[in-house]
DRENTI-167224 format. One record per residue (C-alpha): residue number from 1; y, x, z. Coordinates in pm, 1 decimal. Each point is the difference from the previous one (the first is absolute). Layout:
<sezas>
+-----+----------+----------+----------+
!  nr !       py !       px !       pz !
+-----+----------+----------+----------+
! NUM !        Y !        X !        Z !
...
+-----+----------+----------+----------+
</sezas>
This chain:
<sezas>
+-----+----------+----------+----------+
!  nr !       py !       px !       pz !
+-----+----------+----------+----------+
!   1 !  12526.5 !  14295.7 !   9161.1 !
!   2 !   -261.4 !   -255.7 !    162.6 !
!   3 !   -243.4 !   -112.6 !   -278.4 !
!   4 !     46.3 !   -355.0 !     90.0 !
!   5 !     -5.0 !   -103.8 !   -321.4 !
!   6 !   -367.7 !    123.8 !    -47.4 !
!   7 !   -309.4 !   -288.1 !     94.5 !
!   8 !    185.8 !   -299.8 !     26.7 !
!   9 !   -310.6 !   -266.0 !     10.7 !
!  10 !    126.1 !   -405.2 !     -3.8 !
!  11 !   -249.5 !   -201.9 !     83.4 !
!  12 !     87.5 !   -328.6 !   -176.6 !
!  13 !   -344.2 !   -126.8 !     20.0 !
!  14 !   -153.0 !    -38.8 !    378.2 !
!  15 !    332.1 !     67.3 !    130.0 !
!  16 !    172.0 !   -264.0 !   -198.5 !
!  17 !    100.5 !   -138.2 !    340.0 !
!  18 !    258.6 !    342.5 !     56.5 !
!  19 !    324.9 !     62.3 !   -151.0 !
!  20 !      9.5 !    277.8 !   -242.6 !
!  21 !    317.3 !    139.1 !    154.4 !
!  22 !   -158.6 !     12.8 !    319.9 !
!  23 !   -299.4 !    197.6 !   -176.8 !
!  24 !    270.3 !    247.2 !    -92.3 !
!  25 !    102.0 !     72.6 !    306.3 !
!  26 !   -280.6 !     49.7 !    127.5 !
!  27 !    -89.9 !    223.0 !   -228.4 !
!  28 !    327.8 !    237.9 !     -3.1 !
!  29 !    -30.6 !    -28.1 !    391.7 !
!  30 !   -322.4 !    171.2 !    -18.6 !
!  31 !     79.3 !    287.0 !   -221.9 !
!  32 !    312.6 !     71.7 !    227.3 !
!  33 !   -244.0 !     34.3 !    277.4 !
!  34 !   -281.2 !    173.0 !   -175.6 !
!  35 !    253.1 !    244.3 !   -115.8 !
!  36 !    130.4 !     70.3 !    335.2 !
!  37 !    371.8 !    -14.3 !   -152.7 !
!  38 !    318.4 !    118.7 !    178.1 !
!  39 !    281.7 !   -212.3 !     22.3 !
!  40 !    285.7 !     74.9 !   -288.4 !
!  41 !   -271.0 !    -57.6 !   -265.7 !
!  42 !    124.1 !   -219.1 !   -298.9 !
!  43 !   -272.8 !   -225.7 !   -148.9 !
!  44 !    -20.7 !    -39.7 !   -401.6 !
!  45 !    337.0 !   -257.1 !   -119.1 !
!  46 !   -114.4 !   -355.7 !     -9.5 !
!  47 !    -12.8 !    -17.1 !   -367.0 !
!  48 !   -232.6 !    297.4 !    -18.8 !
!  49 !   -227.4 !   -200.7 !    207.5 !
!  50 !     45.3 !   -324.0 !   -183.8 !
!  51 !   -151.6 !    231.1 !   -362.0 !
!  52 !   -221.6 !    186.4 !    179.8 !
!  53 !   -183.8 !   -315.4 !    174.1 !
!  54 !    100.2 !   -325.1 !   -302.2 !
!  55 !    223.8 !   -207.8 !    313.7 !
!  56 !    296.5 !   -175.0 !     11.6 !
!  57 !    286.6 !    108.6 !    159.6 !
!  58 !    -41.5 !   -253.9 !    289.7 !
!  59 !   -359.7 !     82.5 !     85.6 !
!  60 !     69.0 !    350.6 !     56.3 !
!  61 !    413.6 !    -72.5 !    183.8 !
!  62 !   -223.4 !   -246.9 !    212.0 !
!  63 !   -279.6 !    276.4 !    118.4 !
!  64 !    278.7 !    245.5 !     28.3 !
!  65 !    185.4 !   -270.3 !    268.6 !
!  66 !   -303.9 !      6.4 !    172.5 !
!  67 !    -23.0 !    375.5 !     54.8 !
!  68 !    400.1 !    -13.1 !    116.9 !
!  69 !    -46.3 !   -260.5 !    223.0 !
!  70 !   -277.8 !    219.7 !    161.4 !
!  71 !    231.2 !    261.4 !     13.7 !
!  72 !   -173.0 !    237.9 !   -241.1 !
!  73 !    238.9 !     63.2 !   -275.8 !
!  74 !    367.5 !   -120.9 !   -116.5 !
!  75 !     65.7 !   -116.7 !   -357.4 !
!  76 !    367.9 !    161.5 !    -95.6 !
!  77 !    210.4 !    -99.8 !   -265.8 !
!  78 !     38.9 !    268.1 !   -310.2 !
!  79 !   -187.0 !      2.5 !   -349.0 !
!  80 !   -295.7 !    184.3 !     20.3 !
!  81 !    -33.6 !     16.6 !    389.5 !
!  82 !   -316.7 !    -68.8 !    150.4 !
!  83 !     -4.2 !   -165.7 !    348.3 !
!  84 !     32.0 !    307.7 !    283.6 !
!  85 !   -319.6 !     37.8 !    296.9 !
!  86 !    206.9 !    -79.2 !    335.5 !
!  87 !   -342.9 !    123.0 !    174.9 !
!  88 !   -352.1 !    118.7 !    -57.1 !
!  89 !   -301.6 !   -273.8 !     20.0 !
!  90 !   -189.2 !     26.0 !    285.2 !
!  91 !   -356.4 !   -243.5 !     -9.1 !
!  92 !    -28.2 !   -174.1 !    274.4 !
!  93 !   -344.0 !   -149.2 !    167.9 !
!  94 !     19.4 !   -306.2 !    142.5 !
!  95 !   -272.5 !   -246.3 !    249.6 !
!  96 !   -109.7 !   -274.5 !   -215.6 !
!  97 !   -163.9 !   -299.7 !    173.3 !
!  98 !   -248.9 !   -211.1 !   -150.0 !
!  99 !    -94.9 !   -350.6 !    143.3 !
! 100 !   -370.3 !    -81.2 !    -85.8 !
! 101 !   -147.1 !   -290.8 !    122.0 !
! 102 !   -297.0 !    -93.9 !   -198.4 !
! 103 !   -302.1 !    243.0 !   -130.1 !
! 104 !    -51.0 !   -133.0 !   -316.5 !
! 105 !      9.1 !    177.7 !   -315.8 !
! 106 !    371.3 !    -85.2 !    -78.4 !
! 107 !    116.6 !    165.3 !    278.0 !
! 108 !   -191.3 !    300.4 !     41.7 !
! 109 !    174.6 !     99.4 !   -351.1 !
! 110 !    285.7 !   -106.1 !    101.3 !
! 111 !    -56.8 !    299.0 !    237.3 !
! 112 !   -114.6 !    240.7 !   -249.5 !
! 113 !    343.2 !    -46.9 !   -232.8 !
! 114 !    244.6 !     26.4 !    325.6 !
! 115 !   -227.1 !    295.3 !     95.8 !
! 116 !     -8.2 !    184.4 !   -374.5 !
! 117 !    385.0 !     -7.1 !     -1.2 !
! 118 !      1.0 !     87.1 !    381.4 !
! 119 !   -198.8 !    310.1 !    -72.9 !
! 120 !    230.9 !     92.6 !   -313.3 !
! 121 !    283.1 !     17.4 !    180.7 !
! 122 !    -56.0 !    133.4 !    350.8 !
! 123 !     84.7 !   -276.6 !    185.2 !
! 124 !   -230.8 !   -148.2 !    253.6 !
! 125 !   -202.9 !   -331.1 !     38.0 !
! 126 !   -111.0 !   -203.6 !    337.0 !
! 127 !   -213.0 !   -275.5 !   -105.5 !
! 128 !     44.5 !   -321.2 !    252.2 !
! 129 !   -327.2 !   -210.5 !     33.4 !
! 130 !     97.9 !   -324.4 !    110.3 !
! 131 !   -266.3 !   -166.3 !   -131.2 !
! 132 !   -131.6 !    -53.5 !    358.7 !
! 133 !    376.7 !   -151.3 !    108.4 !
! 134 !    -31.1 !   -282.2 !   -177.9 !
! 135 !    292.8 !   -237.9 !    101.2 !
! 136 !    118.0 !    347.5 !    208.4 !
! 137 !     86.2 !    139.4 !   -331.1 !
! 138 !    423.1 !      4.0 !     58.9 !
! 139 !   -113.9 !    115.6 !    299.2 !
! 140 !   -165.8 !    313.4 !   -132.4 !
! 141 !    268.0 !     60.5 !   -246.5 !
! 142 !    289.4 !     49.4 !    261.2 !
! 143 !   -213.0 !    197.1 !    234.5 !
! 144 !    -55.9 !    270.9 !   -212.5 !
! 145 !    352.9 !    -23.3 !   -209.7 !
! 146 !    188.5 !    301.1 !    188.9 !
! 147 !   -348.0 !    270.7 !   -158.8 !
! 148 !    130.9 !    -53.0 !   -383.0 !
! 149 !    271.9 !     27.9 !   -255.2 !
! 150 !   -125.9 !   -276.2 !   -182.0 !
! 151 !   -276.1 !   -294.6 !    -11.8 !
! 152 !   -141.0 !   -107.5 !   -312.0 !
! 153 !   -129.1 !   -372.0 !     75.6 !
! 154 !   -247.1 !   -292.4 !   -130.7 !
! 155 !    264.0 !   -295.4 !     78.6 !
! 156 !    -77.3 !   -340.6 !    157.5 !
! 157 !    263.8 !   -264.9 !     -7.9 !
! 158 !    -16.1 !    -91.6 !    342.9 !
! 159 !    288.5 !    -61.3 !    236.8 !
! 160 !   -180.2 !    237.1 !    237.0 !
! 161 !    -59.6 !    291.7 !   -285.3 !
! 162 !    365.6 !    -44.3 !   -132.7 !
! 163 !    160.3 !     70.7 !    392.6 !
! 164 !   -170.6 !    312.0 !     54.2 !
! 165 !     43.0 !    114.2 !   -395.3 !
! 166 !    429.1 !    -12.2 !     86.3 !
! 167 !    -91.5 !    123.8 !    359.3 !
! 168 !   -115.0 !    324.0 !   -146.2 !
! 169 !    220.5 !     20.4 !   -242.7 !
! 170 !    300.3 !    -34.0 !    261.9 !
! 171 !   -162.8 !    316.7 !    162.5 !
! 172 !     61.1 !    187.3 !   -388.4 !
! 173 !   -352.4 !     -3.2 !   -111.2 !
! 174 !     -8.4 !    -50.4 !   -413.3 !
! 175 !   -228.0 !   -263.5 !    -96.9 !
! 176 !   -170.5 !    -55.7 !   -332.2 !
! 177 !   -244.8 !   -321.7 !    -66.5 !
! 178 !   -314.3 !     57.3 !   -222.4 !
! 179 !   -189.6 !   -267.2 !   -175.1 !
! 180 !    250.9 !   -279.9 !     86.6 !
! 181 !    360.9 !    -69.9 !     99.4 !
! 182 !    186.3 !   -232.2 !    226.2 !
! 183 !    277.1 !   -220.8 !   -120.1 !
! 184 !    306.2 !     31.3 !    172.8 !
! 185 !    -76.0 !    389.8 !    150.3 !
! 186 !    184.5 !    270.2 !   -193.8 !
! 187 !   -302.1 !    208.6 !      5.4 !
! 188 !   -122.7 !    227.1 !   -329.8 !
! 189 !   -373.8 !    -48.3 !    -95.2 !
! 190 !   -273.4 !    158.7 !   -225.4 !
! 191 !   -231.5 !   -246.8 !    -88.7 !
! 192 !   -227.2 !   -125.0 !   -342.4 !
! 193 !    154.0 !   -205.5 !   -298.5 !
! 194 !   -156.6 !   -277.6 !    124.0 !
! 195 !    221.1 !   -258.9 !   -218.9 !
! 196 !   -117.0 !    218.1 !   -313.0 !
! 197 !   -425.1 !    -18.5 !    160.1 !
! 198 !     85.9 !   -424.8 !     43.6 !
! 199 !    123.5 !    -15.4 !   -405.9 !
! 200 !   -252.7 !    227.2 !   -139.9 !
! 201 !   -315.3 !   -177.3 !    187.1 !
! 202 !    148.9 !   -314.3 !   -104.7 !
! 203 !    105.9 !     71.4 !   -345.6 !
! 204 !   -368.5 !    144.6 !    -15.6 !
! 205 !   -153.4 !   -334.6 !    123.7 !
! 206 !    168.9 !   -227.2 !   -248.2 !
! 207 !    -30.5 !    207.6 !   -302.4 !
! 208 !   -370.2 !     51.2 !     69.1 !
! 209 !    -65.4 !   -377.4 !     57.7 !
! 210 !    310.7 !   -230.5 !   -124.9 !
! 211 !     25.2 !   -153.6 !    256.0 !
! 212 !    285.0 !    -48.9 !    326.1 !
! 213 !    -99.4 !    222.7 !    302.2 !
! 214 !    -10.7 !   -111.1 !    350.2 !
! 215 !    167.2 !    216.3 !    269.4 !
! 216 !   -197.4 !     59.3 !    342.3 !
! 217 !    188.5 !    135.4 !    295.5 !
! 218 !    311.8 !     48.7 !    202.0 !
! 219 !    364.8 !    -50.6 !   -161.3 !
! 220 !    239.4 !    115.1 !    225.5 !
! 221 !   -165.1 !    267.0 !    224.9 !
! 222 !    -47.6 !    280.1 !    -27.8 !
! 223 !    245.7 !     73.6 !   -238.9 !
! 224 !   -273.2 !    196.4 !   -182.3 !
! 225 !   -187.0 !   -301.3 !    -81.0 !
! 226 !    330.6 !   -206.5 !    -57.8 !
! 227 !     54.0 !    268.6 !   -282.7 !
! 228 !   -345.2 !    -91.8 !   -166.0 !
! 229 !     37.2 !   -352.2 !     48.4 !
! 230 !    350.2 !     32.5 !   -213.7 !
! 231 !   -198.5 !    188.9 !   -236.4 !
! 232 !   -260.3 !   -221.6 !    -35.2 !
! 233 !    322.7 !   -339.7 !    -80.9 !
! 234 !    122.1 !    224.5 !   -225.3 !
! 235 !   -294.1 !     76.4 !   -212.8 !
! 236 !    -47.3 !   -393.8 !      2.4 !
! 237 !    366.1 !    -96.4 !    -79.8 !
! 238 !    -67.1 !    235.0 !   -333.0 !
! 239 !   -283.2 !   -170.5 !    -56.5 !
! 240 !      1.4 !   -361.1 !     67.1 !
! 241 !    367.1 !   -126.0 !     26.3 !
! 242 !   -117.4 !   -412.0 !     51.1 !
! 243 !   -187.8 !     76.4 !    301.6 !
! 244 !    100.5 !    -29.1 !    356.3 !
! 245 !   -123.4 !    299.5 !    183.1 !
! 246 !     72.7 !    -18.2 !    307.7 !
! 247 !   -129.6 !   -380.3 !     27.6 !
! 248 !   -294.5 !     12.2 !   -185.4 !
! 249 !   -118.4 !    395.4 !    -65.7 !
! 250 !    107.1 !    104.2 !    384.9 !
! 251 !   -259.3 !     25.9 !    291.6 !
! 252 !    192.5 !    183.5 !    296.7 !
! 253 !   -162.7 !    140.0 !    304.5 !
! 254 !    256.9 !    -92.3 !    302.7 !
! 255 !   -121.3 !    272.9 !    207.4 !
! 256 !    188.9 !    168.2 !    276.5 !
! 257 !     -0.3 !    370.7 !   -110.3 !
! 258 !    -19.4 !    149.8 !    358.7 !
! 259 !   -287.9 !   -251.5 !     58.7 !
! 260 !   -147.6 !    100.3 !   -371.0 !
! 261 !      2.9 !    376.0 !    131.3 !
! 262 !   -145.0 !    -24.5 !    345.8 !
! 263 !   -222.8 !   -281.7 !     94.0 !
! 264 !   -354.8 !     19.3 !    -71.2 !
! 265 !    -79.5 !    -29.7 !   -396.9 !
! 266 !   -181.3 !   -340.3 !     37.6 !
! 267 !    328.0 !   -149.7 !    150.1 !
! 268 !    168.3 !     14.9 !   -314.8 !
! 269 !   -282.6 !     37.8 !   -245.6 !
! 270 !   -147.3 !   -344.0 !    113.2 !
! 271 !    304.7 !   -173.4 !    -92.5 !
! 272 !     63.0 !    154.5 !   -341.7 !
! 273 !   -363.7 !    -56.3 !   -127.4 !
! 274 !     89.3 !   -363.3 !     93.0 !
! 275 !    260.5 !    -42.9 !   -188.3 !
! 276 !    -91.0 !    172.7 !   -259.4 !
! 277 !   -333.1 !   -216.9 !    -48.3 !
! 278 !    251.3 !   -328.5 !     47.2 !
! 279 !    249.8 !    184.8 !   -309.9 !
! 280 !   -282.0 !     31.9 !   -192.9 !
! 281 !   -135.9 !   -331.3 !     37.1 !
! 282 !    284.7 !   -137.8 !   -178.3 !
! 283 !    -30.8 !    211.5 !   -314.5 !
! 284 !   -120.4 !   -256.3 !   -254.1 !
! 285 !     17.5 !    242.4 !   -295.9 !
! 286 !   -283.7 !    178.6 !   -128.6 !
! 287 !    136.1 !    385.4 !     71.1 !
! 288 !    139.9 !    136.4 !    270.1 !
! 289 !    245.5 !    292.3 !     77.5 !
! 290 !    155.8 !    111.1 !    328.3 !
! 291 !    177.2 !    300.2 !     44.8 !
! 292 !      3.2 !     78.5 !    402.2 !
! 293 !    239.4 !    197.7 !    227.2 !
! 294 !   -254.1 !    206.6 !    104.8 !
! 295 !   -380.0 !    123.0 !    -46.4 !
! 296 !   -116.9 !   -188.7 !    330.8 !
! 297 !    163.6 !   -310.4 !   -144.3 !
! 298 !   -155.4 !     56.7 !   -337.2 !
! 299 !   -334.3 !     41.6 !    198.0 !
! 300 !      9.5 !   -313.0 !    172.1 !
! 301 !    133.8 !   -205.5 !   -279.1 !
! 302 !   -295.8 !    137.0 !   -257.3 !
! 303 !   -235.8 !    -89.0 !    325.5 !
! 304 !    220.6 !   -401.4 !    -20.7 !
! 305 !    -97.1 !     43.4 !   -347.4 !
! 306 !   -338.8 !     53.7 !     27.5 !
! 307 !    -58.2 !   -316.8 !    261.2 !
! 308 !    185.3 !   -170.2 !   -242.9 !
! 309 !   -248.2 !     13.8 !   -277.4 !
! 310 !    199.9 !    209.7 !   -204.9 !
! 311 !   -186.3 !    363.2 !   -132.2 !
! 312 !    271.5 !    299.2 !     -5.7 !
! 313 !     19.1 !    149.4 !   -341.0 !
! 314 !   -132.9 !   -335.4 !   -150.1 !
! 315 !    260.6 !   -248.6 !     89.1 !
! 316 !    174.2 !    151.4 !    282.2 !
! 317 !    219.1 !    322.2 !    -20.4 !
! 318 !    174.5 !    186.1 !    277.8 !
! 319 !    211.5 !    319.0 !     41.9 !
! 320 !     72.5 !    144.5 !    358.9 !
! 321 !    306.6 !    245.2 !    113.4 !
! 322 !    -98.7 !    311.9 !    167.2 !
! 323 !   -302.9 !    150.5 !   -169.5 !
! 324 !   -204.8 !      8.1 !    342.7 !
! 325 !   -312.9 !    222.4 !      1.0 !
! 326 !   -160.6 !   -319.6 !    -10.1 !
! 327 !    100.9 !   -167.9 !   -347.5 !
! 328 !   -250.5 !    262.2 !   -146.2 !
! 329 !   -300.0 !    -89.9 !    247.5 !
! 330 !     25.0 !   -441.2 !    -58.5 !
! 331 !   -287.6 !   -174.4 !   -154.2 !
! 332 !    303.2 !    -48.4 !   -283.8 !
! 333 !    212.1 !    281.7 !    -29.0 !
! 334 !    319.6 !   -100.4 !    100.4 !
! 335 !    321.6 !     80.9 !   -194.9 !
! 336 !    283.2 !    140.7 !    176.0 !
! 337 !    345.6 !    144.7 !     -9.3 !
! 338 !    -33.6 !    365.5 !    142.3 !
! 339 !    277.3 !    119.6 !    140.6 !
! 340 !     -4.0 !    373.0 !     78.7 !
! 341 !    121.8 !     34.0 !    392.2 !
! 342 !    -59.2 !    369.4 !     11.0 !
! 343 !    326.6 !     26.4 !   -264.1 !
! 344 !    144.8 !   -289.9 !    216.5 !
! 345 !    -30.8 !    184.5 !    337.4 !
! 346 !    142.0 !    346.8 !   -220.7 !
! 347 !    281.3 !   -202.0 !    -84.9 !
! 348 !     75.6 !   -158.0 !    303.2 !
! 349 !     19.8 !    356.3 !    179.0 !
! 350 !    195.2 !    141.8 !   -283.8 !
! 351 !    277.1 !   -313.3 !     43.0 !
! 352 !     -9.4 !     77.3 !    404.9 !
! 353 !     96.9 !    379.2 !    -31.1 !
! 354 !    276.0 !   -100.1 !   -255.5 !
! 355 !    144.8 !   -246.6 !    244.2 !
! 356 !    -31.1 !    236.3 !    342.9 !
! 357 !    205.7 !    288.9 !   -249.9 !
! 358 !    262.1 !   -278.2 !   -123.6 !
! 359 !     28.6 !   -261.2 !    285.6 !
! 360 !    236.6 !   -213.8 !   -232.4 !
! 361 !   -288.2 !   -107.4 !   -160.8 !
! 362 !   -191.9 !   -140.9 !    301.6 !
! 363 !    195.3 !   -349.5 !     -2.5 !
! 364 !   -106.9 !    -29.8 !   -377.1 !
! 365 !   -297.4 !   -214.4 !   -109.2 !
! 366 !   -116.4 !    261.8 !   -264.1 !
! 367 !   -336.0 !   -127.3 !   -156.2 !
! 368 !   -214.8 !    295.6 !   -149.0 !
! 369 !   -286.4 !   -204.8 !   -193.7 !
! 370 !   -321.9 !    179.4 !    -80.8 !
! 371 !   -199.1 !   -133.9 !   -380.7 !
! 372 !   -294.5 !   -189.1 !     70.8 !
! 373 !   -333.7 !    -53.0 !   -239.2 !
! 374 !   -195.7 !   -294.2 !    -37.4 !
! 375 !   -397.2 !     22.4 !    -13.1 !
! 376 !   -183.8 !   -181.5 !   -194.4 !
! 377 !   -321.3 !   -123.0 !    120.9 !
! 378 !   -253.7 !   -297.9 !    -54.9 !
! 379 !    202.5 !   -233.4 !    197.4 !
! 380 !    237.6 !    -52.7 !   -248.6 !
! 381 !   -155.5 !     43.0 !   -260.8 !
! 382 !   -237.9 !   -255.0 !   -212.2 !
! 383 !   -335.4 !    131.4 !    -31.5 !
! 384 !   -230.3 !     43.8 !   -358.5 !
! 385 !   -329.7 !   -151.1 !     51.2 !
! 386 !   -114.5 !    124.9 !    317.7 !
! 387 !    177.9 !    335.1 !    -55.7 !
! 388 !    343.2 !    133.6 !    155.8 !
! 389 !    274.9 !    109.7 !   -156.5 !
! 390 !     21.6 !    319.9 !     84.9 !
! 391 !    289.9 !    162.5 !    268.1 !
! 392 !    305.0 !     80.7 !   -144.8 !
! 393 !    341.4 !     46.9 !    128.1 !
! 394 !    364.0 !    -60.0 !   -128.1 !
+-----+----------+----------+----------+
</sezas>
């Protein structure tokens, strides 16, 4: 008898994004294979497995469906009868493509998680540096789509992008977004809870100074800052129910993201510190709180600030999204959601070999979300006297 029923690990937590039935069947597909099983095996009876691991009956039917639409075993009618191996597990190794095209921090653990799973499971990775392609990008990514199984991605919501995203999925190359998603593209994606990092920063913000919180940043795209921005109306609609947020509390970057991306940093810096120092302008009360989209946002706005007369951590307070090696290094420490992109880029790997084994799931939008933490630094904090509050995180 295979011990499947020994180690089963559910990771509820970081992996709240993943089903737990999918988790099983993962997990009974593995000991098949590490067991190198003949076919005519019977597994334990379902309701053994249900005592054995605390599930309901559909969580474990539903991982079991999996394994038979895979071909691996049969469920059979009969009391007591587990479900029957058709066929022995063989792991396969796949070519995983990953599109990088910036050299920032973000991305270079992005790399690290796609390349820690990559490594775990014998597959291979061909990283594609298109930072150099710049508008070329679509370009690069149909080129090279016939050398992989599957391409893990960093989307842009550009007509351009989208096209040669269904080209090479018309050739049968999986896709899987990280960081962001696209509206209207069936495509899975790993990315941060940013909606959860856009509450908790704001929740933090009024609770700390009681008062409303201004939000700093785009609204619509990416859909990664779209998710904060939701976050951050939400923690306000809890809060202050009379106000009108979007009129009053809302200063939104209309940036085009592909212009955002690649044109030179002063392009779209420039305007954002100007409007910034114009948003701030009209803030006739005596505190201030933004929460921002993003640390380079939070940067220029506490720089706004600053030209603005106001003193961060006196009557100004900011938080960033991102946790750039930066916040640390400011004159003011800046506050900041940190989202952890080496789990992100794990996840995002582990999604893409699940969809290249089970190609029914490639036309679903499946959303694994990764916890985020925010970091508490001088920037949104008040200070004592001329002292800090010291760094702590929640």
């Amino acid at each position: 008898m295979i011990e499947i029923l020994e180690n089963l690990e559910i990771d509820s937590g970081r992996g709240k994004g993943r089903p737990i039935y999918e988790q099983v069947a993962d997990h009974i597909r593995e000991k098949i294979c590490s067991s190198n099983i003949s076919a005519g095996v019977r597994l334990p009876a379902i309701s053994q497995m249900m005592r054995e691991w605390n599930l309901a009956y559909p969580t474990i039917k539903s991982a079991l469906e999996i394994l038979e639409s895979e071909n691996i075993l049969r469920c059979e009618q009969g009391r007591g009868k587990g479900p029957l191996i058709l066929k022995p597990v063989e792991k396969k190794s796949y070519r995983f493509a990953f599109h990088r095209w910036k050299n920032e921090a973000q991305f270079i653990n992005l790399e690290k998680g796609i390349k820690a799973f990559v490594e775990q499971n014998n597959h291979e990775l061909k990283v594609i540096d298109a930072y150099i392609a710049n508008s070329c990008m679509p370009d690069v990514l149909t080129s090279e789509s016939e050398n992989f199984d599957g391409l893990i991605v960093y989307p842009i919501a550009t007509e351009e992008y989208i096209k040669a995203i269904k080209d090479i999925q018309a050739l049968g190359v999986k896709v899987v977004f990280v960081d962001r998603f696209i509206e209207g593209l069936s495509i899975g994606s790993a990315s941060a809870d940013n909606f959860s990092g856009g509450y908790t920063a704001t929740t933090h913000l009024i609770e700390t100074h009681n008062c409303p919180v201004y939000y700093f940043g785009n609204t619509l795209q990416p859909t990664s800052a779209q998710m904060r921005y939701q976050g951050w109306y939400q923690a306000m609609k809890e809060h202050f129910t009379h106000l009108d947020f979007n009129s009053d509390y809302l200063w939104e970057i209309f940036a085009d993201e592909s212009r955002y991306n690649w044109c030179d940093t002063n392009d779209w810096e420039q305007p954002a510190y100007e409007m910034a120092l114009k948003s701030l302008s009209k803030v006739d009360s005596e505190k201030c709180c933004v929460f921002c989209s993003n640390d380079d946002a939070a940067r220029i706005m506490t720089e706004a600030a600053k030209d603005n007369n106001r003193v961060p951590g006196v009557d100004f307070f900011v938080i960033g999204f991102g946790d750039k090696p930066f916040c640390e290094r400011l004159d003011v420490p800046l506050s900041s959601v940190a989202q952890f992109d080496q789990e992100v880029g794990y996840a995002a790997a582990e999604l893409l070999e699940s969809i290249i084994e089970r190609p029914s799931l490639s036309n679903r939008m499946i959303k694994r979300i990764v916890p985020v933490e925010l970091k508490i630094r001088a920037s949104s904090i008040k200070k004592v006297g001329s002292e800090e509050l010291s760094l702590k995180s929640i």
